[in-house]
C-alpha positions as CSV (number, residue, x, y, z in Angstrom):
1,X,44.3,44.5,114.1
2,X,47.9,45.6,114.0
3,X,47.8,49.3,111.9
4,X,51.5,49.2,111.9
5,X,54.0,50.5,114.2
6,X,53.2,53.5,116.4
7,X,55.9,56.6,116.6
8,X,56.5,58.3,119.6
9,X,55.1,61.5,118.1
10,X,51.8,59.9,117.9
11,X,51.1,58.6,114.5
12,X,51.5,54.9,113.2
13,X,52.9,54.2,109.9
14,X,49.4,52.8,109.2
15,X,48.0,56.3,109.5
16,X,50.8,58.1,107.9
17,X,50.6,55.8,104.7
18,X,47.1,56.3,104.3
19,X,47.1,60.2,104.7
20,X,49.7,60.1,101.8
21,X,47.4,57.7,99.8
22,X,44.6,60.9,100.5
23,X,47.5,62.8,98.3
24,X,47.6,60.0,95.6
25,X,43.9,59.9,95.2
26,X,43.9,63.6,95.1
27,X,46.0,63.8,92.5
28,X,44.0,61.2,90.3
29,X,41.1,63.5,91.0
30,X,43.0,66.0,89.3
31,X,45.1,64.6,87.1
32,X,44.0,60.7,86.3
33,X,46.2,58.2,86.9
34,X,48.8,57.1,84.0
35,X,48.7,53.3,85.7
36,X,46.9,50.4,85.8
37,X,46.4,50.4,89.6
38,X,47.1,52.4,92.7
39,X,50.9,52.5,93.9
40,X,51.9,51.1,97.5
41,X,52.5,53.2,100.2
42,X,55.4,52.0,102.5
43,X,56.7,54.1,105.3
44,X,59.9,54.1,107.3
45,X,61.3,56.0,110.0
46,X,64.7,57.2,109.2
47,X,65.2,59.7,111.9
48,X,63.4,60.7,114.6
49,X,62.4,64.1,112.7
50,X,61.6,62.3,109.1
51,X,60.0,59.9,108.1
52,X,60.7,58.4,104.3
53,X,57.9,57.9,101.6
54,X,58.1,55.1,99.1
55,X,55.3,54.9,96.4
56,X,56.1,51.6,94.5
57,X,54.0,49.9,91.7
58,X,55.5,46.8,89.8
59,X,59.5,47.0,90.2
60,X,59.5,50.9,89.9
61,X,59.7,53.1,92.5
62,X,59.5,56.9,93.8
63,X,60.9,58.2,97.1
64,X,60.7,61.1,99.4
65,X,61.0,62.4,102.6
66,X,58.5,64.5,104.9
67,X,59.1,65.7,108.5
68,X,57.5,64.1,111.6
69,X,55.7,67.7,111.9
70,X,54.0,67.3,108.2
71,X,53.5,63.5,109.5
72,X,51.1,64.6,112.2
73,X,49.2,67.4,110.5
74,X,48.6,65.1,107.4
75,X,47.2,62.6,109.5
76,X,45.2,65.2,111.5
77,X,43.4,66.3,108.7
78,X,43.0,62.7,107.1
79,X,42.0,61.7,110.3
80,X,39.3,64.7,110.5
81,X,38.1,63.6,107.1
82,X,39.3,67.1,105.7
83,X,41.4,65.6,102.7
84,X,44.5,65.6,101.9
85,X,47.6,67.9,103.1
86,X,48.4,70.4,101.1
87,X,51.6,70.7,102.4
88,X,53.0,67.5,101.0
89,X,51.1,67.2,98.0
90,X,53.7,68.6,95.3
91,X,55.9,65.6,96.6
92,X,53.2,62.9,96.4
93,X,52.1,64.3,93.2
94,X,56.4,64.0,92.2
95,X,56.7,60.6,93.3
96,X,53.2,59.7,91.4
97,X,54.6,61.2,88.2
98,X,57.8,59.5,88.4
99,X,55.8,56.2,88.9
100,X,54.0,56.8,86.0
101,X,56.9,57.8,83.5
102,X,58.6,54.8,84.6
103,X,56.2,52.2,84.5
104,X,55.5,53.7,80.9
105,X,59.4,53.2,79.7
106,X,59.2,49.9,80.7
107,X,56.3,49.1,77.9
């Protein structure tokens, strides 16, 4: 089962996609979700010290950017089964709020 490609710090892009998707769900827990659905997660690898975020539902997307340090700790703890990282979760919750307002402007 291929779980994406695996960085040299560690993680795969498997792993770090679904510790942000721990963000996501967090954020529905506390805040519902304004879509019909749950965004995709797609991860790249800019730099060797970044890696970049893209939450995309329908043709609208939201971007951002997260170091290969937060990387590892928010797998860890995903990982662990300890939830989501607390250290990245304002952006996740960003991007989710973006994806929301835009998919609603395009009604």
């Amino acid at each position: 089962m291929d779980v994406g490609t695996l960085y040299e710090n560690g993680v795969s892009s498997g792993d770090i996609g679904a510790a942000i998707a721990e963000g996501v769900i967090e954020d529905v827990r506390i805040n519902g979700l304004g879509i019909q659905g749950f965004p995709q997660v797609t991860v790249a690898h800019p730099s060797k010290h970044s890696f970049a975020i893209t939450l995309k539902y329908g043709p609208h997307t939201s971007e951002f950017t997260i170091t290969a340090d937060e990387a590892k700790r928010a797998v860890k703890l995903m990982k662990a089964k300890k939830g989501h990282d607390g250290g990245i979760f304002r952006r996740v919750q960003d991007a989710a709020v973006e994806i929301e307002s835009l998919s609603q402007r395009s009604f």
